[in-house]
N, C-alpha and C positions, 0 to 999 in steps of 0.2 A: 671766625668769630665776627658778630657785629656790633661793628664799633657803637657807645651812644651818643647822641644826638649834639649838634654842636652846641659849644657852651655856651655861645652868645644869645640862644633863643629859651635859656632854662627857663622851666614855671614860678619861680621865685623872682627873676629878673623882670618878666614882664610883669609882673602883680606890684614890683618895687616901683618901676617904672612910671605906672599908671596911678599906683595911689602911694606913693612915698610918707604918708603920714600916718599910713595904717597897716605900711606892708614895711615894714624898719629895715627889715634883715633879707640878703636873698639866700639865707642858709636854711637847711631842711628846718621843719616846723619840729619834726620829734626825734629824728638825733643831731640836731642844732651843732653838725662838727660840717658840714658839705653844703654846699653849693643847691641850690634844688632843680636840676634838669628833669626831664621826661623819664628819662633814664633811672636816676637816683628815688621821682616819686613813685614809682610804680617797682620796680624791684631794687635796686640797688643800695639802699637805705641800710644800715646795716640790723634795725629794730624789726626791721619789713623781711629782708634776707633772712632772717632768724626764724622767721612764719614760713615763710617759701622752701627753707631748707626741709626742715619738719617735716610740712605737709607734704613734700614731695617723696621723702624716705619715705611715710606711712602711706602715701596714695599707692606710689606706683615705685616700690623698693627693685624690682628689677631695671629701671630704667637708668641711664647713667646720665642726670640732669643733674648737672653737681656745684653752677656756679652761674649768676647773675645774667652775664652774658646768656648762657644759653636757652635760660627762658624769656628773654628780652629777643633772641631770634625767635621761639616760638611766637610772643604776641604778637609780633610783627609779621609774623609769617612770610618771614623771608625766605627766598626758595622755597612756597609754601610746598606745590608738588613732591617736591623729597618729602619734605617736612610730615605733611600727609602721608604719604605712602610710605614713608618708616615708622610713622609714629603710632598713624591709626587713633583712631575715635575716642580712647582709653584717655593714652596721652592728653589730647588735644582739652579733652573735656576734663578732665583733672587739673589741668591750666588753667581753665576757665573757673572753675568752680572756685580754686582758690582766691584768682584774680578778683573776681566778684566779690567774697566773702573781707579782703585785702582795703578793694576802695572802701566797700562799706564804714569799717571799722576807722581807712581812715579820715573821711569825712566826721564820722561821730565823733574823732579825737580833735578837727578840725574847725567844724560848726557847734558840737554839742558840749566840748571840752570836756570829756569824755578822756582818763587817761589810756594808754600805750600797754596794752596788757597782753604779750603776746601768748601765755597760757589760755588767757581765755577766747583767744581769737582761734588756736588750734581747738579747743573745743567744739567752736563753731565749724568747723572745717569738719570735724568730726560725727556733727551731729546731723550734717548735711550731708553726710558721705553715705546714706544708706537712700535717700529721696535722687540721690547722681544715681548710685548704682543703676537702680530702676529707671531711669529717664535713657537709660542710653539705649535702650531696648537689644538687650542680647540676642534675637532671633535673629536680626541684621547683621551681627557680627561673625568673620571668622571664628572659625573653633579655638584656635590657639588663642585670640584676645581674650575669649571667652571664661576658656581653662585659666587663665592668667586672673583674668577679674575673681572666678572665683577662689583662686589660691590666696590672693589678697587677702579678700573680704574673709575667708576663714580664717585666717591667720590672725587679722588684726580683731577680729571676736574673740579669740581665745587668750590674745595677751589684755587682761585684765587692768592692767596700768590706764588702757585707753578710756575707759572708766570712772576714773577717778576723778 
């Protein structure tokens, strides 16, 4: 596992640090229970881990990505080579899609005050998951990825809830 980042240099400490009459608190902004490191703002969170869980079951349900830690190694891409070479293009860009979709949402909660809504951030994941598919260009992929992407994407067509 990789541990996160030490506590002394969290994102909330330095922002306290720097502007102590505008930044009160160095506790997360939207589950206001933790501390706010690198680690915590980017997955750890447990409002944020509730998005990542999700969309990781519906991205890629054969993969066994099951807890904070392990997709804090994939951002980091530690030991990218393994990382790469087990995980393959699927994984990697499913990480990415979410992650993207993750800051977006939480800057708008952040700058635009914009509340914490994780159904509708899964939607977004969702409604983006067909514009990924096509980007990842299946010609370049192994068969098996391939067969995999589309066992997904059938799958999650067919369950109707996704929809909703």
């Amino acid at each position: 596992m990789v541990a996160a980042p030490a506590r002394q240099n969290t994102h909330r400490i330095r922002l306290h640090r720097r502007q102590p009459d505008i930044h009160k608190t160095t506790l997360c902004g939207i589950c206001k229970t933790e501390e706010e490191d690198d680690f915590h703002l980017l997955v750890n969170c447990p409002n944020k881990w509730t998005v990542w869980r999700q969309a990781l079951q519906e991205l890629l349900p054969t993969k066994n990505i099951d807890s904070p830690e392990k997709v804090w190694q994939f951002l980091l891409l530690t030991d990218s080579k393994s990382i790469c070479k087990s995980s393959g293009k699927l994984t990697l860009s499913a990480i990415g899609l979410i992650m993207v979709l993750i800051w977006q949402f939480h800057w708008k909660y952040c700058i635009e005050d914009k509340k914490w809504i994780p159904d509708a951030y899964l939607w977004a994941i969702r409604r983006n998951r067909w514009r990924w598919s096509i980007q990842l260009n299946l010609d370049e992929d192994p068969k098996e990825e391939r067969d995999e992407l589309v066992a997904i994407t059938t799958s999650w067509l067919r369950n109707s809830n996704n929809f909703a």
